[in-house]
C-alpha positions in Angstrom: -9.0 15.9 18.2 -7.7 14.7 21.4 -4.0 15.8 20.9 -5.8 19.0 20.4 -6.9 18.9 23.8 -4.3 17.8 25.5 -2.1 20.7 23.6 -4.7 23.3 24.7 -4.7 21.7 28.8 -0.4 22.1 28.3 -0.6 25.4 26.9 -3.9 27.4 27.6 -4.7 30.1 24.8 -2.9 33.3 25.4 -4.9 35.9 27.3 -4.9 38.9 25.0 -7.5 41.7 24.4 -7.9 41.0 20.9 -6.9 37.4 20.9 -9.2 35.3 19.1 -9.6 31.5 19.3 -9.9 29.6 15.7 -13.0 28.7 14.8 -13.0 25.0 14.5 -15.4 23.9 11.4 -14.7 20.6 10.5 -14.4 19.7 14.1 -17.7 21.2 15.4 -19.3 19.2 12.3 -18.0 15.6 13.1 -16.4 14.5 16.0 -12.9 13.7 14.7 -10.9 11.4 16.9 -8.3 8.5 16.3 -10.1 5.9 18.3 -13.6 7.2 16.6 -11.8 6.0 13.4 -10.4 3.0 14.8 -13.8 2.0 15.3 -15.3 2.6 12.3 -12.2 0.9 10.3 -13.4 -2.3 12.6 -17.0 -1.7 11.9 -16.2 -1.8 8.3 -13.9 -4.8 7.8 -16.6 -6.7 9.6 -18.7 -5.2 7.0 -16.7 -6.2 4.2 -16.4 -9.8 5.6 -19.8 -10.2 5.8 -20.5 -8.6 2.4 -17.8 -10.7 1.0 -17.8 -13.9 2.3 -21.6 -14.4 3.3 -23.9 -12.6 1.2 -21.3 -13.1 -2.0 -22.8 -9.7 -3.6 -21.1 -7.8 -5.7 -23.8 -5.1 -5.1 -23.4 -5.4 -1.6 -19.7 -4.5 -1.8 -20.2 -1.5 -3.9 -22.7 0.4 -1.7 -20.0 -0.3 1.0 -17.7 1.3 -0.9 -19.7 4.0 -1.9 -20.5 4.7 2.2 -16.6 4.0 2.8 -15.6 6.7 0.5 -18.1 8.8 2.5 -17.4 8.4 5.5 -12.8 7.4 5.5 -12.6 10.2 2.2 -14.1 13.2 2.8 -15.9 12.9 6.3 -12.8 12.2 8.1 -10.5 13.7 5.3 -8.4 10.0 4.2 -8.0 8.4 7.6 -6.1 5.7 7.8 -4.1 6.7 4.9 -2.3 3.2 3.4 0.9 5.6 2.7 1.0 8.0 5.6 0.5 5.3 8.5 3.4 3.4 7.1 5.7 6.3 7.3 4.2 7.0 10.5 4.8 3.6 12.0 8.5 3.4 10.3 9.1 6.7 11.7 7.8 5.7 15.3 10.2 2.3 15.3 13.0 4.4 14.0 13.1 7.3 16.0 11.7 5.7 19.1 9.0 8.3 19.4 6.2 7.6 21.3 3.0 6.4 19.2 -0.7 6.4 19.9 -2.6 3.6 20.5 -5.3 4.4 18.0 -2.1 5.0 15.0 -1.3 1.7 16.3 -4.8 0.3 15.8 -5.0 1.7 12.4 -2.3 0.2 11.3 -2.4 -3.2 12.7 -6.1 -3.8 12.5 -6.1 -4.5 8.8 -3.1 -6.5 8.8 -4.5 -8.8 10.9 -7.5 -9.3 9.6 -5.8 -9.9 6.1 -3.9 -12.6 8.3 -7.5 -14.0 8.9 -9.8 -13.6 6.0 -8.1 -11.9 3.4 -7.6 -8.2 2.0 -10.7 -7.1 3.3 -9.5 -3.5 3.9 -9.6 -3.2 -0.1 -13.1 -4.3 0.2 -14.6 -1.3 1.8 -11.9 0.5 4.5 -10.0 2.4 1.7 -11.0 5.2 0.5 -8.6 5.3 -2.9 -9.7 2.0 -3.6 -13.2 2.5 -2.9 -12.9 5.6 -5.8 -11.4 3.5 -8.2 -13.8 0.8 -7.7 -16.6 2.7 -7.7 -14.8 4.7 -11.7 -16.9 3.8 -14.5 -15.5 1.8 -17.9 -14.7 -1.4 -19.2 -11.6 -2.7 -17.2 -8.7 -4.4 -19.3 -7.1 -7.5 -17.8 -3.1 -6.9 -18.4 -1.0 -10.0 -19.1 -0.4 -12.0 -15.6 2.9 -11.5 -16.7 3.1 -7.7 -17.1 0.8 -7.5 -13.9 3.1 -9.2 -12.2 5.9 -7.0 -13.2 4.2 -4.0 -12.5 2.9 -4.7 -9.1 7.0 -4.5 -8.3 6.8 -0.6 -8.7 4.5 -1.1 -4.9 7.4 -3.0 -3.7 9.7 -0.6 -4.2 7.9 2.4 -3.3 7.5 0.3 0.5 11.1 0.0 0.3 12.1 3.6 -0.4 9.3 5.1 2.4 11.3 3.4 4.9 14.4 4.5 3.7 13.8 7.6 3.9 11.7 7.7 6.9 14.6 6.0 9.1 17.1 8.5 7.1 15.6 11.2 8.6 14.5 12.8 5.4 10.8 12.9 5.9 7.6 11.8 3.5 8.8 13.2 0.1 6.9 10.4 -1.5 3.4 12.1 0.3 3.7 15.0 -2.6 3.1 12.0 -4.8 0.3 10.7 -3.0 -3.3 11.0 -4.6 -4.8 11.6 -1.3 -3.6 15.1 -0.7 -5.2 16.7 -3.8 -8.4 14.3 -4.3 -9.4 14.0 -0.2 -7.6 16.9 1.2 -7.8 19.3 -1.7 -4.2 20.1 -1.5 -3.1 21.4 -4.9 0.7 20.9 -5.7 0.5 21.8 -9.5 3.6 19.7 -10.3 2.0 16.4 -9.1 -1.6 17.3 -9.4 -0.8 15.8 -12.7 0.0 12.4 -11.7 -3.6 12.3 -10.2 -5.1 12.6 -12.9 -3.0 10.5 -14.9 -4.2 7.3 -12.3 -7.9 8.4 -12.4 -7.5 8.1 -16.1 -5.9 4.9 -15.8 -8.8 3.9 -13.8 -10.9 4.2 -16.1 -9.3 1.2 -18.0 -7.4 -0.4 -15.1 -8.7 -1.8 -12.3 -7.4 -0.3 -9.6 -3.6 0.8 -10.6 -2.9 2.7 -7.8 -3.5 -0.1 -5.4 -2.2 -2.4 -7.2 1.3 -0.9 -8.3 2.0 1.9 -6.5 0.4 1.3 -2.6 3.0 0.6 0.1 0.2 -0.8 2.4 -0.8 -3.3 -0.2 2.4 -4.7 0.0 2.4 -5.4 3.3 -1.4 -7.1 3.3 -0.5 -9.1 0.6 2.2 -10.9 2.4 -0.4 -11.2 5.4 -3.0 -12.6 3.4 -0.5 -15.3 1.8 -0.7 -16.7 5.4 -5.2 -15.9 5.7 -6.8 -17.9 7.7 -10.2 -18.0 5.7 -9.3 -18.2 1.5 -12.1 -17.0 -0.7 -13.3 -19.5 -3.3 -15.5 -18.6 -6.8 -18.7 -20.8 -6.1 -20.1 -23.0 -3.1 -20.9 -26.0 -6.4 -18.8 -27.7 -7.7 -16.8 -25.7 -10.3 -17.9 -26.9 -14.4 -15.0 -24.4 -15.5 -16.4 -22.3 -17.8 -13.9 -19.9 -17.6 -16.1 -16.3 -16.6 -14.9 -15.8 -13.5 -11.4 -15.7 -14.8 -12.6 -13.4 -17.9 -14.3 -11.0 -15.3 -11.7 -10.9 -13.1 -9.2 -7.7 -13.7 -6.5 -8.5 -11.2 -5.4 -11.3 -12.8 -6.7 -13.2 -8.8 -7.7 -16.5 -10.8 -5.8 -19.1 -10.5 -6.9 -21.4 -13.8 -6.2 -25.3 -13.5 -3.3 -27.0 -14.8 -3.5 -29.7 -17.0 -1.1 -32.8 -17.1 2.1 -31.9 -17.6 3.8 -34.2 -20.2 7.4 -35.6 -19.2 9.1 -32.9 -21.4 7.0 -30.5 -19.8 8.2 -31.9 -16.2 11.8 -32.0 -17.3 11.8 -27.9 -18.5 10.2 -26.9 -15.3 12.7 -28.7 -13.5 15.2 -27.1 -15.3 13.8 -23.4 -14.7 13.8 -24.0 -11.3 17.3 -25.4 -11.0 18.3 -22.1 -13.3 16.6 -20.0 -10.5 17.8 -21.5 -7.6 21.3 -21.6 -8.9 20.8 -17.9 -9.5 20.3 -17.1 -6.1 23.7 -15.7 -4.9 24.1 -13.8 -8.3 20.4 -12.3 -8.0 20.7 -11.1 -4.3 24.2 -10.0 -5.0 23.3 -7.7 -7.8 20.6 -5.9 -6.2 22.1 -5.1 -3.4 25.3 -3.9 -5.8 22.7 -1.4 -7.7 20.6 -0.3 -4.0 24.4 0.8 -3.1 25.3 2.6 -6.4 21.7 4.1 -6.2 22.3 5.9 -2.8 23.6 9.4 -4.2 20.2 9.8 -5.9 18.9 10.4 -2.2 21.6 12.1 -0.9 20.3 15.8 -1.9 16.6 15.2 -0.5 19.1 15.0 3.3 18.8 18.3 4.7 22.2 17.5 6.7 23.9 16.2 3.4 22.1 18.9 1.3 23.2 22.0 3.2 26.9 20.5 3.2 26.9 20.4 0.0 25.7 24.1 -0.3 28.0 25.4 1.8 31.0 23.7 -0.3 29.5 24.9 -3.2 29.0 28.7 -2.4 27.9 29.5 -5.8 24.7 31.7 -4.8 23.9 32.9 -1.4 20.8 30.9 -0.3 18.6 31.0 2.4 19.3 27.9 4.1 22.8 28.8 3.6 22.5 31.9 5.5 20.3 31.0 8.2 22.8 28.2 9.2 25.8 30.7 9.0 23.5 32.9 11.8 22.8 30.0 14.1 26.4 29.6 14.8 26.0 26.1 14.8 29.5 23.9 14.5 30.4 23.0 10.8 32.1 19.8 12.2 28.1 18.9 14.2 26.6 19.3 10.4 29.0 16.8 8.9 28.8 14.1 11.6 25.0 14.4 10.7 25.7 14.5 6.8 28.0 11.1 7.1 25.5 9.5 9.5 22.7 10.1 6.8 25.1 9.0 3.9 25.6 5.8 6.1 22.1 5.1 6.6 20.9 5.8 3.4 24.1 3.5 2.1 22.9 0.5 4.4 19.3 1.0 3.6 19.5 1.3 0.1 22.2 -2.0 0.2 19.2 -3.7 2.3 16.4 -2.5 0.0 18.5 -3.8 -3.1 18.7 -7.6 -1.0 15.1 -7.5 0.0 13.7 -6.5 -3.7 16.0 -9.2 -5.3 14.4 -12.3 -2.5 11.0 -10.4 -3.7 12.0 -11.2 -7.4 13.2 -14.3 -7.3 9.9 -15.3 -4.6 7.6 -14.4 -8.0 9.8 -16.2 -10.7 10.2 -19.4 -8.0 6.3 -19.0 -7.3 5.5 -19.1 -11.0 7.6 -22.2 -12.2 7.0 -24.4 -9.7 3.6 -26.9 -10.2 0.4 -26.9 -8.3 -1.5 -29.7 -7.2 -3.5 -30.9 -10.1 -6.9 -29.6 -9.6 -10.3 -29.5 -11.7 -11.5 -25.9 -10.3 -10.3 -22.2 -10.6 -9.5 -20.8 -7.8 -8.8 -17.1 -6.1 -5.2 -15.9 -5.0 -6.0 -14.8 -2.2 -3.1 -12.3 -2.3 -4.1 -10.7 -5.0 -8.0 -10.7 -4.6 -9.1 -7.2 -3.9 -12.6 -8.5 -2.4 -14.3 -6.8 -5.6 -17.0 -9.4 -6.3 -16.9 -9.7 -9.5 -16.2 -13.3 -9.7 -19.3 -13.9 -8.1 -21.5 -12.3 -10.6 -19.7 -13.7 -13.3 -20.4 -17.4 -12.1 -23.2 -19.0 -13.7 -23.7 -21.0 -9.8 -24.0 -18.0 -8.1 -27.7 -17.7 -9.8 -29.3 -17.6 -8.1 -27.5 -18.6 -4.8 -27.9 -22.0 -3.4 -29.8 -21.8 -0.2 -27.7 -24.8 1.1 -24.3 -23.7 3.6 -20.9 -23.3 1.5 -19.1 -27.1 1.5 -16.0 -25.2 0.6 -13.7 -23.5 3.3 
């Protein structure tokens, strides 16, 4: 709203006879600015917070979803969208473009409160995650180790949005996003169908678009490793009953370990020998297959794309022809072809080293022993603030009157 006032002080409307202006609908109806939703994002992560970590109500955390989905889905059409501000904020850095201080806001504001007190964004702020919270049916808890596996597909998707945002060739992952056709109501028939194939999934999953698939995620997760304020199942002493970690869908309970027997020590110092002596190899080979796997981007580059064409010259296209009428050098459209192959080279190569560190962080994370303790506990990287650990947990019933003596 206010770059569409500043457009219309720059360039007044046109002063024709029959020139009409737009009628503005949406924007009579709510008033739709960046720092109004910068506001309301703060207003509801203090929301979730205190729905989360003070009045420990599962019910509590719904409703706010249910007003979140309101107010971030369809009042203000998706904003802050977890895909789109990444590509906006990768574009910004890359291109050196100037970027608004409420974009800026959007972005960093649940970061750092996931630096603080956890993913509270998930909690209420999202409105995709709000949705599938808020989908009715009996969620199935996968294997941690198939969670784990598949929460690499979110990883990857970061990876390639900022490939190809610094390549230059745009947000071709945005057609894939389930925020155009379910917020926006825009229809691309090809990939309407992977929309409904997650709301489906939601209906058994919890959450698998934020979970596997979210870019954002990624990045609040490795914020929250570092939070501040850590969630824990019950202000009592735990008696381990297990229903916490039964209730729990995103695998976020952390179970405790028994004594490990001498043989038991010896093959988890093995395993983690094996890994660290895999390092080189690991790092190696993914930065090996992100090199080999650069080609596959190479025709979504308009530069590299329209070369390509032109060599070609099986059928007259329209790109093809328009080019040939702008006169433009052929020698200016390579240079910009083997700049993007180059980019798209290094960044792939990068993406392959980064994955591999992510990879080998999980296995590392997963064979090495915690201290010995007599209580589950939450990950707090990969608690979606959902409550339902707190209804599940016989101490939480009714809820002591007495302040937490947990932090």
């Amino acid at each position: 709203m206010t770059t569409f006032f500043l457009a219309q002080a720059r360039f007044p409307a046109p002063e024709f006879e029959t020139y009409r202006l737009p009628e503005l609908v949406m924007e009579e109806a709510v008033f739709d600015s960046s720092l109004l939703r910068a506001g309301l994002l703060l207003l509801f992560l203090f929301g979730s917070g205190y729905c989360f970590y003070r009045r420990r109500s599962r019910k509590a955390l719904l409703l706010l979803h249910l007003l979140g989905l309101a107010v971030f889905g369809f009042l203000l059409h998706a904003c802050p969208c977890p895909v789109g501000i990444v590509q906006n904020i990768a574009e910004a850095a890359a291109t050196g473009a100037p970027l608004p201080l409420a974009y800026l806001l959007l972005f960093t504001l649940p970061l750092l409160c996931a630096l603080f007190c956890g993913r509270l964004f998930c909690a209420g702020a999202c409105p995709l995650g709000a949705l599938q919270e808020l989908m009715p049916g009996k969620k199935f808890r996968l294997p941690p180790a198939l969670d784990r596996f598949f929460r690499l597909g979110a990883v990857l998707v970061l990876l390639l949005v900022l490939v190809c945002t610094v390549a230059g060739i745009g947000f071709p992952l945005c057609r894939l996003d389930p925020y155009l056709p379910i917020f926006l109501r825009s229809f691309n028939h090809p990939y309407l169908w992977l929309t409904v194939v997650f709301l489906l999934l939601g209906l058994l999953l919890s959450r698998p678009f934020c979970r596997y698939i979210c870019p954002y995620g990624v990045l609040l997760r490795l914020f929250s490793l570092l939070a501040w304020k850590k969630p824990v199942i019950t202000t009592h002493d735990c008696i381990n009953c297990r229903l916490c970690q039964q209730s729990c869908p995103n695998n976020a309970i952390i179970a405790p370990e028994s004594a490990a027997s001498p043989a038991q020590r010896k093959r988890g110092l093995r395993r983690l020998e094996l890994l660290l002596a895999s390092i080189p190899l690991a790092l190696a080979l993914g930065g090996f297959l992100g090199y080999a796997a650069a080609p596959l981007l190479y025709p979504l580059h308009r530069a590299i794309s329209l070369e390509q064409k032109l060599q070609q010259r099986a059928e007259p296209e329209l790109a093809v022809e328009a080019f040939e009428k702008s006169q433009q050098p052929v020698t200016e459209l390579s240079a910009a072809a083997d700049r993007g192959r180059r980019v798209i080279r290094t960044g792939l190569t990068l993406s392959g080293l980064l994955f591999a560190a992510w990879v080998l962080a999980e296995l590392l994370a997963q064979a090495r022993r915690r201290p010995e303790e007599d209580i589950h506990c939450i990950d707090q990287t990969l608690c979606l603030c959902c409550g339902r650990c707190y209804q599940a947990c016989p101490l939480e019933k009714p809820r002591p009157s007495q302040p937490d003596r947990r932090t």
